[in-house]
N, C-alpha and C positions, 0 to 999 in steps of 0.2 A: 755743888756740882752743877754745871753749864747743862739748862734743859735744850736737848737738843729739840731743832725745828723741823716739822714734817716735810718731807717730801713735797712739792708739789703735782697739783694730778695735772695728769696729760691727757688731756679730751683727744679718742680716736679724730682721725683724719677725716672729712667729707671732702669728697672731688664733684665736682660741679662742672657738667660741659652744655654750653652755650653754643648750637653751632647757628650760625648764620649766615644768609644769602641774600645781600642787596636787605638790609635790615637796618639802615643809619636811621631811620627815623625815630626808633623807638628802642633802640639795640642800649644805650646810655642807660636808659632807664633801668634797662632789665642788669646791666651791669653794677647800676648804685645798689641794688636792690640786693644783690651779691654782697656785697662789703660792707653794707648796715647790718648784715644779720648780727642780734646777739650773740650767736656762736661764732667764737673766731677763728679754730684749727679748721680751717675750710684752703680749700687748692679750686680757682677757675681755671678750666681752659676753654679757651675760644677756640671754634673751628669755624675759620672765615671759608665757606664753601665757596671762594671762587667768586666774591661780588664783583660788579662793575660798578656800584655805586660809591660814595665817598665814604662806605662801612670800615675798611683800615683804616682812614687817615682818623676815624673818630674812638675805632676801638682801643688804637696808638696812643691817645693821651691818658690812661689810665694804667700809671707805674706802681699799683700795688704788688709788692713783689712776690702775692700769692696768685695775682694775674699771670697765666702764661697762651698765647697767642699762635695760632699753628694755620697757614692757609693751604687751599688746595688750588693749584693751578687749573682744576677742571671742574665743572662742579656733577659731585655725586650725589648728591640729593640728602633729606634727611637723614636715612636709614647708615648711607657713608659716612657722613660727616660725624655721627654718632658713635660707629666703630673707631673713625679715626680718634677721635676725642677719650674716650674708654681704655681703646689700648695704649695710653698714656697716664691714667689714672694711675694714683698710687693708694685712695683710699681706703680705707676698711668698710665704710659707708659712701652708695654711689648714688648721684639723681643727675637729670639733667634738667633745663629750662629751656624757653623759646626767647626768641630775639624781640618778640613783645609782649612777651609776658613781664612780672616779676613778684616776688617774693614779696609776704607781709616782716616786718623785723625777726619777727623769735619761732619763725618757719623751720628752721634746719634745728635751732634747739628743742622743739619740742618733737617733733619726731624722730632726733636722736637718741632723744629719751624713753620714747614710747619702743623703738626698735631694745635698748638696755633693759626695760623693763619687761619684754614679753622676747624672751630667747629662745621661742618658737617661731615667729612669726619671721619669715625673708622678704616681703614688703611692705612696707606701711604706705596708705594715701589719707588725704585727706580734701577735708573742703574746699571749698574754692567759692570768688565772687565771677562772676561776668563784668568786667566794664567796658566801657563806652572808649573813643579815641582819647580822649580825654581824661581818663580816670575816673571817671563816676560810676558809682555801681549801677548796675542795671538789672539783678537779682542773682541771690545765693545758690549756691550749690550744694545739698545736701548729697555725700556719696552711695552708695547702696554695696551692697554685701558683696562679698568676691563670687556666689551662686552668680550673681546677674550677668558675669562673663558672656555667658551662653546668650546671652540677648543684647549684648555690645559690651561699649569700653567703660564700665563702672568704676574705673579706676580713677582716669581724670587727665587731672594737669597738674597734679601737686603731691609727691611720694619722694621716697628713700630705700633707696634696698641695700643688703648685706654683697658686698665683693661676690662669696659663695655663689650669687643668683645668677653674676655676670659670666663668672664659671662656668657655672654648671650651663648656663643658655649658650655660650660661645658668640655674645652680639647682638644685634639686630640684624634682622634679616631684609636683605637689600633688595630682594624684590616683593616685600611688602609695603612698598613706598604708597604712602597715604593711612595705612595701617600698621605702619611698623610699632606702635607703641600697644596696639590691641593684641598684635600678634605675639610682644615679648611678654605682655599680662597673661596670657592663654596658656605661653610654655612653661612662665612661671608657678603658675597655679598645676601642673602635672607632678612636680619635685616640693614645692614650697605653701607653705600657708600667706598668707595674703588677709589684711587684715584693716578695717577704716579705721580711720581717729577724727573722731569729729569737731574738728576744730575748723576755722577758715584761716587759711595761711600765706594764700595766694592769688593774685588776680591776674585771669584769664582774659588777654583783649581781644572784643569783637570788633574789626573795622574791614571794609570792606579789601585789604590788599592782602588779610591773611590766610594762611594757608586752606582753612576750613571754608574760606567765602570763595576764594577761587576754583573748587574742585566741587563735583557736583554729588550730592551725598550716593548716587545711582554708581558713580565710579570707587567712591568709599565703599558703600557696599557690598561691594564686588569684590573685593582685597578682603573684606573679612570673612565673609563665606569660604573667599578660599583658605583664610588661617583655620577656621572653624574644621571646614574637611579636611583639610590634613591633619590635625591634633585631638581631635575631639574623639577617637578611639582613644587615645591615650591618658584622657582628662577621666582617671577612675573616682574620682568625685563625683561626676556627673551620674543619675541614677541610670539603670539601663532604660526604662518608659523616657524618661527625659531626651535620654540621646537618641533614640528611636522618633522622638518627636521633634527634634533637631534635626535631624536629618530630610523627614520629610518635608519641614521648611524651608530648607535647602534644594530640597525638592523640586516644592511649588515656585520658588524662585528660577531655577533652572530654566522650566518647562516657562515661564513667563518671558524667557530669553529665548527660545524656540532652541535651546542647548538638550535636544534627546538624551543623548549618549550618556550626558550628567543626570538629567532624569532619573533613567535609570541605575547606574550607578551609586546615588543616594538613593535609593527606593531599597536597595539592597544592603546597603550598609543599613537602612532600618529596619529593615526587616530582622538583621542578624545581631542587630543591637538588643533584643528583647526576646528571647524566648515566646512571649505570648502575639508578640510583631508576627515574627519568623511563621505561626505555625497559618495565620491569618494568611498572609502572603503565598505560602505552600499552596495553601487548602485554593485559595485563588487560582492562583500559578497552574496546577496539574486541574482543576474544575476546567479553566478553559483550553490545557494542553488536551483531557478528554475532549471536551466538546470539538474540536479541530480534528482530531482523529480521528471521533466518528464522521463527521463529513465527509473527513477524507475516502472514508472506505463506503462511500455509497456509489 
């Protein structure tokens, strides 16, 4: 009797979106670094945002025919480029990368894997190096817990997330431009477990043209506070003392902007974050509404 042969297995899909603007310098790199991965059921798409530099004629020579290449005639910035790119996906597992960044070899393998073995978990990140224009490292990157949200982007430059997340989030959000990726970690974490794997799988380049050196961390800032106020009622992971204290930072931040209105605003969402906030604040609140009234009536 003829032993019949197995099946072969079919490794889920990863979609991979690349967007780029005026990025030929280092876009190559970040493209090899796509098509060396040991995992091969992988899908790029490039979303050329709109360069003026010679970023087509160079993304052009690159006929892997799981490269597919999409421009925009205007340029919409990260946050766009990223929806465009997404709503083209067809993966099971979705990440994107930068135009100078790229990927170590067994990057997409081993957090494919880490995503199969923990079928709780809707993002995995991991380590990452810092290097230099040149590729040389210039120190590691240890990630820290998905808690750390609350105090910035612990997540990184180097993850995987299940379709589900892309779902359930509906995108990036287009006017979080500078923080759109802290903002999609925050929402994430409301629906999702979110989870490090400590490996280094990726390298992050610092040189002076990229996006983090040209914007100043005061205007970063500022985009995250606001992802933080609008989601962080919603983030019930967070303890209520915690978001109480969060808030007031947001606070002190405000009030360092000579922004009142926000001031206050966050003083009261802290207050109403914590029962024992609230009752402090009260006791405030009406001690000086007395004191006011008696003056008034003298």
């Amino acid at each position: 009797m003829k032993r019949r042969e197995a099946a072969p297995v079919i490794e889920p899909l990863i979609s991979i979106v690349l967007p780029t603007h005026n990025g030929s310098h280092y876009v190559e790199d970040s493209i090899r670094s796509c098509i060396s991965q040991s995992y091969k059921n992988w899908e790029l798409i490039i979303v050329d945002d709109a360069s003026t530099d010679d970023t087509p004629m160079k993304i052009a020579t690159f006929t892997d025919t799981r490269v597919r290449i999409v421009r925009h005639q205007t340029n919409r910035r990260l946050p766009g480029a990223l929806n465009t790119g997404f709503s083209l996906a067809g993966g099971e597992y979705l990440t994107w990368t930068s135009d100078d960044n790229y990927y170590r070899p067994a990057a997409l393998q081993e957090m494919v894997a880490f995503l199969r073995e923990h079928p709780n978990v809707g993002v995995v990140y991991t380590d990452y190096s810092i290097v230099d224009e040149r590729g040389a490292v210039i120190y590691n990157i240890s990630v820290s817990d998905p808690e750390e949200l609350i105090h910035g982007n612990c997540v990184g430059s180097s993850f995987l997330y299940r379709r589900e997340v892309q779902v359930k989030l509906g995108g990036y959000s287009e006017d979080m431009f500078l923080a759109e990726d802290y903002d999609f970690w925050v929402r994430a974490s409301i629906s999702f477990c979110l989870a490090p794997l400590h490996k280094d799988l990726y390298c992050h380049r610092f040189h002076p043209g990229s996006l983090t050196s040209r914007y100043t961390r005061e205007r970063v800032l500022a985009v995250v506070e606001k992802s933080l106020a609008r989601n962080l009622g919603k983030m019930s992971w967070v303890s209520p003392s915690m978001k109480s204290e969060v808030f007031r930072r947001l606070a002190r931040e405000a009030a360092r902007r000579g922004e009142k209105g926000s001031v206050v605003k966050y003083m009261l969402h802290s207050a109403f974050s914590s029962p024992p906030e609230f009752l402090v604040f009260a006791k405030a609140y009406l001690g000086r509404r007395g004191f006011l009234l008696s003056r008034s009536r003298r």
